[in-house]
FITORBA-146876 format. One record per atom (N, C-alpha, C): residue in one letter; atom name; x, y, z. Coordinates in nm, 3 decimals, always signed. Layout:
// residues N
a;CA;X;Y;Z;
...
END
This chain:
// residues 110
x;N;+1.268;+0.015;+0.742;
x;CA;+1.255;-0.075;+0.630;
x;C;+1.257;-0.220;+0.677;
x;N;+1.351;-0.260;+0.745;
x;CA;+1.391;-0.365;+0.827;
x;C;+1.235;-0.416;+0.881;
x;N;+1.166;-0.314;+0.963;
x;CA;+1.039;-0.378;+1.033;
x;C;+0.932;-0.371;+0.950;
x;N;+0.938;-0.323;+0.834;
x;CA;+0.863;-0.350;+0.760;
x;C;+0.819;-0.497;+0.668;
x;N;+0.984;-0.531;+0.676;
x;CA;+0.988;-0.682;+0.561;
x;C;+0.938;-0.751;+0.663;
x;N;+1.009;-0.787;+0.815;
x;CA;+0.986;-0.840;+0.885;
x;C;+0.852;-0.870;+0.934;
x;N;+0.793;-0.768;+0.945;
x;CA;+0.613;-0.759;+0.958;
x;C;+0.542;-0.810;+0.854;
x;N;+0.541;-0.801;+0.770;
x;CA;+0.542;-0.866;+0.632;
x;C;+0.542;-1.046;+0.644;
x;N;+0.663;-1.036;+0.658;
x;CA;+0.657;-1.190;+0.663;
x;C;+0.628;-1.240;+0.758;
x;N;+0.598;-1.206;+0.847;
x;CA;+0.536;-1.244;+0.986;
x;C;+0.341;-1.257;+0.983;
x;N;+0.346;-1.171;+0.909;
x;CA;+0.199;-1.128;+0.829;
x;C;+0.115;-1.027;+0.990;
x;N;+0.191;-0.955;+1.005;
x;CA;+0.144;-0.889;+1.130;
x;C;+0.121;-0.733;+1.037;
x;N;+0.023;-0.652;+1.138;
x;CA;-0.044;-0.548;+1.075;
x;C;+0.033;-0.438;+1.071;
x;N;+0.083;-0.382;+0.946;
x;CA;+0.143;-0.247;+0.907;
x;C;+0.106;-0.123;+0.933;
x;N;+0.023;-0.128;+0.992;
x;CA;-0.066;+0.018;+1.033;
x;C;-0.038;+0.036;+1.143;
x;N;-0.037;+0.162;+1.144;
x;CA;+0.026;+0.228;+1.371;
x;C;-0.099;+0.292;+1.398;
x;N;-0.204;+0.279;+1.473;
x;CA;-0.310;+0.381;+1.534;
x;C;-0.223;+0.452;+1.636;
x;N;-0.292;+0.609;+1.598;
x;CA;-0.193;+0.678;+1.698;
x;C;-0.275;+0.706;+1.799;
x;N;-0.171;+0.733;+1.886;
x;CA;-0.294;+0.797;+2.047;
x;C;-0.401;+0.820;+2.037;
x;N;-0.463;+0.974;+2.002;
x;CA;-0.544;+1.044;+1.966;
x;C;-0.622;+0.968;+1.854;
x;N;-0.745;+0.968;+1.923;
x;CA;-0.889;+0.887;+1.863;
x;C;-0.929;+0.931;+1.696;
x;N;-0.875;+1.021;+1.662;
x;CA;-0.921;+1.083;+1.537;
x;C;-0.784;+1.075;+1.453;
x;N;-0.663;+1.068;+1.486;
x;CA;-0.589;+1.029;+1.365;
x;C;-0.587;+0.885;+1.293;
x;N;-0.565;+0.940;+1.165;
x;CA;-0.582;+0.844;+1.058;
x;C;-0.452;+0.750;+1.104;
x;N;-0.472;+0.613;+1.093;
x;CA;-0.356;+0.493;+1.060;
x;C;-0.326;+0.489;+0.919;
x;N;-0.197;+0.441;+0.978;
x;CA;-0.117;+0.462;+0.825;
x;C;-0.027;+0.324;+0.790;
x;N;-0.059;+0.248;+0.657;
x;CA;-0.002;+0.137;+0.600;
x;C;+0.084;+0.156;+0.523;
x;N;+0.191;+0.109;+0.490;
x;CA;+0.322;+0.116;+0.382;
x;C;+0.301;-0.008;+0.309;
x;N;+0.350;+0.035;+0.175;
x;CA;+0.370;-0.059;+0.056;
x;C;+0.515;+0.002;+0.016;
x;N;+0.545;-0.094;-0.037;
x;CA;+0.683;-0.110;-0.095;
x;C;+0.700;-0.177;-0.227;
x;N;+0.737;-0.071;-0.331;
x;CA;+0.744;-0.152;-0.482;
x;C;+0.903;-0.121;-0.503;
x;N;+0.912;-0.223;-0.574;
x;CA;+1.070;-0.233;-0.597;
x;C;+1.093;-0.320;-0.721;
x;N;+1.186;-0.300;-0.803;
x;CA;+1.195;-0.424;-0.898;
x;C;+1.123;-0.438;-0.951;
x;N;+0.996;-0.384;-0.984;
x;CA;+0.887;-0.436;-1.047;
x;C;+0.747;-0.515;-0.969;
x;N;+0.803;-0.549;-0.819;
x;CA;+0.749;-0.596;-0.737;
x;C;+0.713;-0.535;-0.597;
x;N;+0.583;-0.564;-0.568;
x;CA;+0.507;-0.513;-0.485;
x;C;+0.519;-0.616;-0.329;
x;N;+0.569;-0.580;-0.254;
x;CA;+0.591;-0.588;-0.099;
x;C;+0.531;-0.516;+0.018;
x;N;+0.430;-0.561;+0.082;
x;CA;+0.373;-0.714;+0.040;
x;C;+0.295;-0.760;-0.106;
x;N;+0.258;-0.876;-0.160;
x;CA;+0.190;-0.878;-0.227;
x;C;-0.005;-0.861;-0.215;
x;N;-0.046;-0.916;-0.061;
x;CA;-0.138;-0.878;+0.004;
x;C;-0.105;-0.761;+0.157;
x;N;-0.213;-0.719;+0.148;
x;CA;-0.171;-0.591;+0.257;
x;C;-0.316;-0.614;+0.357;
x;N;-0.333;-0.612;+0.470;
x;CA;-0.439;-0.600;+0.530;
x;C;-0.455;-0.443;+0.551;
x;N;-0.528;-0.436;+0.548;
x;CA;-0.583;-0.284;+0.633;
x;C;-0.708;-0.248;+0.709;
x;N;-0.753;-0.182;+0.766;
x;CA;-0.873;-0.172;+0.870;
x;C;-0.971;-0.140;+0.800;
x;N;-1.105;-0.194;+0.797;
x;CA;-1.233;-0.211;+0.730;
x;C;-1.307;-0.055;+0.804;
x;N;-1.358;-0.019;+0.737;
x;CA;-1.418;+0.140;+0.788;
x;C;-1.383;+0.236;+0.817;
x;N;-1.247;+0.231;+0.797;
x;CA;-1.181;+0.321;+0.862;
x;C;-1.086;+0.392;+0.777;
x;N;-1.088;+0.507;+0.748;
x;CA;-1.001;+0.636;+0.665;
x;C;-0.876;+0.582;+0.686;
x;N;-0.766;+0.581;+0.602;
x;CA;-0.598;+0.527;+0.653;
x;C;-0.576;+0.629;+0.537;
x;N;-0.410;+0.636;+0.599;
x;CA;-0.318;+0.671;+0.461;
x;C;-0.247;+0.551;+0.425;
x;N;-0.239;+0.561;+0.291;
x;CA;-0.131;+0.445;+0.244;
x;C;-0.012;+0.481;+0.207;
x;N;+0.116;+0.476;+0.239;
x;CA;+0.216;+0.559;+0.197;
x;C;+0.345;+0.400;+0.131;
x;N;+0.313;+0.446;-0.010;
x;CA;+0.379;+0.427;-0.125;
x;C;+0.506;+0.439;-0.125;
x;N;+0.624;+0.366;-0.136;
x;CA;+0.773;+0.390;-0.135;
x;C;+0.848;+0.308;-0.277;
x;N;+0.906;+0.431;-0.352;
x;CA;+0.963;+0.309;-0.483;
x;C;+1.084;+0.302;-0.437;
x;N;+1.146;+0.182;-0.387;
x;CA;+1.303;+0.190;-0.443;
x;C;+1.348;+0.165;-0.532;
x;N;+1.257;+0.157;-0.667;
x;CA;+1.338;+0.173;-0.801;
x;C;+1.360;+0.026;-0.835;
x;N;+1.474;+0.032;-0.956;
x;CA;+1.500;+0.126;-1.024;
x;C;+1.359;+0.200;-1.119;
x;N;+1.376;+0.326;-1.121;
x;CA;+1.274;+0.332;-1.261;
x;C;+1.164;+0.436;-1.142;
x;N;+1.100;+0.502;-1.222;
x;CA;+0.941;+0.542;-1.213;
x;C;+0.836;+0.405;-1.194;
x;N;+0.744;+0.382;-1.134;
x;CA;+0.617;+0.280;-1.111;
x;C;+0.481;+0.392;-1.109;
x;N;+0.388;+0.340;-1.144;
x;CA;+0.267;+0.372;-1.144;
x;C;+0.126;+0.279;-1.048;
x;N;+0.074;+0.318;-0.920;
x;CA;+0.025;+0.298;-0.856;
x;C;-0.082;+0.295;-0.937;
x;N;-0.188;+0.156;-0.945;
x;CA;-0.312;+0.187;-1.018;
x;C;-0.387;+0.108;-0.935;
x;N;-0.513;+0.170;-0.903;
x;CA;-0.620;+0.047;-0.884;
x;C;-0.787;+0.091;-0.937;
x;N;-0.807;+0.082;-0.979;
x;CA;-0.963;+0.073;-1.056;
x;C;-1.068;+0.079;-0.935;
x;N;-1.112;-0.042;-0.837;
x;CA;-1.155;-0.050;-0.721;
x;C;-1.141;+0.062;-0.637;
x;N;-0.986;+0.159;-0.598;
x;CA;-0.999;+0.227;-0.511;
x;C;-1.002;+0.427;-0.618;
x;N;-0.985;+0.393;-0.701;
x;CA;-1.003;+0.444;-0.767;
x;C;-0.877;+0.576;-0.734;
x;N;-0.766;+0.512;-0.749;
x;CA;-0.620;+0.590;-0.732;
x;C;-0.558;+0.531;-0.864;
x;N;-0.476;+0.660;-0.903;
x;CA;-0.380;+0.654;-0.975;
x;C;-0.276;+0.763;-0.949;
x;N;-0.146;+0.686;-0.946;
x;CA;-0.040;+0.792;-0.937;
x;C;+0.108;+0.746;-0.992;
x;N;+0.165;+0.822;-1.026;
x;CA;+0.321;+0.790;-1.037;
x;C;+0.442;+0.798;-0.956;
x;N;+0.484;+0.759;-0.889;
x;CA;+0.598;+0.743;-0.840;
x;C;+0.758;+0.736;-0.895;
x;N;+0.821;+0.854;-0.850;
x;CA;+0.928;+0.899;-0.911;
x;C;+1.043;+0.748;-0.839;
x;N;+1.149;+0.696;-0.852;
x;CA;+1.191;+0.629;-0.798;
x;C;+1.305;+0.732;-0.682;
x;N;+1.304;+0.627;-0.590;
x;CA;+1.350;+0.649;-0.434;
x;C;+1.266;+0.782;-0.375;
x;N;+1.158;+0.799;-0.386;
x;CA;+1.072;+0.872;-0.355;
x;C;+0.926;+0.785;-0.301;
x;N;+0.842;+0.877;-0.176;
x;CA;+0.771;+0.790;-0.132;
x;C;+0.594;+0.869;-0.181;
x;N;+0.498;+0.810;-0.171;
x;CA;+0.406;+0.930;-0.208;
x;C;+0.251;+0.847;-0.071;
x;N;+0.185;+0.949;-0.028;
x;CA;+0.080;+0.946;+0.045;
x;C;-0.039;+0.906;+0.013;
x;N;-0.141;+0.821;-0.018;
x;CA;-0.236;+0.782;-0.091;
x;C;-0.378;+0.845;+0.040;
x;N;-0.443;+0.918;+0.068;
x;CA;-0.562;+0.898;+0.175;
x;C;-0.653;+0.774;+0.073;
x;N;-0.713;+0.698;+0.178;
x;CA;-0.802;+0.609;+0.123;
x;C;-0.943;+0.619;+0.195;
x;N;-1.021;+0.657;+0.150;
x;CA;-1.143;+0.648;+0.290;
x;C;-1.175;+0.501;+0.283;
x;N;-1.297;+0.506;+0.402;
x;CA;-1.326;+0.376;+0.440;
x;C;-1.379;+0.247;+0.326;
x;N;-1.335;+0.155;+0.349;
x;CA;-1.337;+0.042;+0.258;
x;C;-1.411;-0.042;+0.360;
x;N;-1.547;-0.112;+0.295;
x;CA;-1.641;-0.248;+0.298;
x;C;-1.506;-0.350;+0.350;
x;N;-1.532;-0.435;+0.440;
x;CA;-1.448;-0.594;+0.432;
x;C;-1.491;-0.607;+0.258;
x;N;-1.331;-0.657;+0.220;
x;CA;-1.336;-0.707;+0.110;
x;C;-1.190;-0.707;+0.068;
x;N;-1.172;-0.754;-0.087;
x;CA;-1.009;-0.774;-0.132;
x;C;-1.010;-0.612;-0.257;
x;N;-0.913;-0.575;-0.232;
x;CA;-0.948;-0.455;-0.360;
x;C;-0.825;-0.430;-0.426;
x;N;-0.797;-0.494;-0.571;
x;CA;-0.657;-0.504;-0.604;
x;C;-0.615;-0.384;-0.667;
x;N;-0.513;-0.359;-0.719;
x;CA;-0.395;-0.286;-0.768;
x;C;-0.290;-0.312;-0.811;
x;N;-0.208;-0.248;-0.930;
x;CA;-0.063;-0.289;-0.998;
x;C;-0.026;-0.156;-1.015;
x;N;+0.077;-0.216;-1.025;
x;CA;+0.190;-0.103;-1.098;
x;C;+0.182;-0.136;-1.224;
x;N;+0.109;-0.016;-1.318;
x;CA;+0.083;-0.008;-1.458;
x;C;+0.241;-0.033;-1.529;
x;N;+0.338;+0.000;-1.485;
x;CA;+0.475;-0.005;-1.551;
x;C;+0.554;-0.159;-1.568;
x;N;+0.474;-0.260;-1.450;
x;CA;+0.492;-0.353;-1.433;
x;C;+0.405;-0.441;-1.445;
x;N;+0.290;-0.448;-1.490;
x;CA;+0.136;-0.529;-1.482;
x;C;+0.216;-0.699;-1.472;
x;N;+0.281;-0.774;-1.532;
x;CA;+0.309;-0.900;-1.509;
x;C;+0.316;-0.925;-1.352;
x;N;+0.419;-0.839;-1.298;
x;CA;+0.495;-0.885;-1.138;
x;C;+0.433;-0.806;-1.087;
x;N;+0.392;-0.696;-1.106;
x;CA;+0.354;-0.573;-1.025;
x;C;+0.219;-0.591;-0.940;
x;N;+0.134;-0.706;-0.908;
x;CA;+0.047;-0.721;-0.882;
x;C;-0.047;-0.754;-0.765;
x;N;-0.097;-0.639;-0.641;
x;CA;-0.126;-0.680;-0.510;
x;C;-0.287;-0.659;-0.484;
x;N;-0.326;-0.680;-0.376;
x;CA;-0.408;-0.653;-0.285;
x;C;-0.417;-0.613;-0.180;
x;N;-0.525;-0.482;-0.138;
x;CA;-0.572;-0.432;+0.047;
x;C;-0.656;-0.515;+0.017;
x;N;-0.642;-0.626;+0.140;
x;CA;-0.751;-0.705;+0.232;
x;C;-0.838;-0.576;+0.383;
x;N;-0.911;-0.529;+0.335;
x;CA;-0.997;-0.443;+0.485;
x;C;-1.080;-0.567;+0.499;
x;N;-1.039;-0.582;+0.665;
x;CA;-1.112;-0.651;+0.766;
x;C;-1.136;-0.544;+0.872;
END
């Protein structure tokens, strides 16, 4: 969790490519409070990732984005797996339907 905020505010990339040429990289988001950490997320342009979703609550949140065309709910202190296939360079937003005021981010794929 720790290297996550930290990376974050550092604005360094959340994704781990693993050894092996064919596994998917994987980005974390973090909603909490109503609020989404980071509020922008980079992620890799063309390339299949998982996004893995973590609520620490309090409460249920709802992962929405129109653009990537995900929707899900998230139980609180529970984490959930999003696959995303490849995304164009571009900004592609998302909220947490439970929170639409604060709840409000972006994947930047470069």
């Amino acid at each position: 969790m720790k290297t996550l905020l930290i990376s974050a505010a550092l604005g360094l990339p959340l994704f781990s490519i693993g050894a092996a040429a064919d596994e998917v990289p994987t980005v974390q988001l973090l909603m909490k409070e109503g609020h989404v950490i980071p509020e922008t997320l980079e992620v890799p342009a063309n390339t299949k990732f998982r996004l893995e979703v973590k609520n620490e609550g309090p409460g249920s949140v709802e992962f929405e984005s129109g653009p990537l065309k995900k929707e899900v709910v998230i139980a609180q202190g529970t984490t959930k797996t999003l696959v995303i296939q490849p995304l164009k360079p571009g900004s592609y937003k998302f909220h947490d339907d439970f929170h639409q005021k604060s709840g409000q981010g972006s994947l930047v794929a470069k």
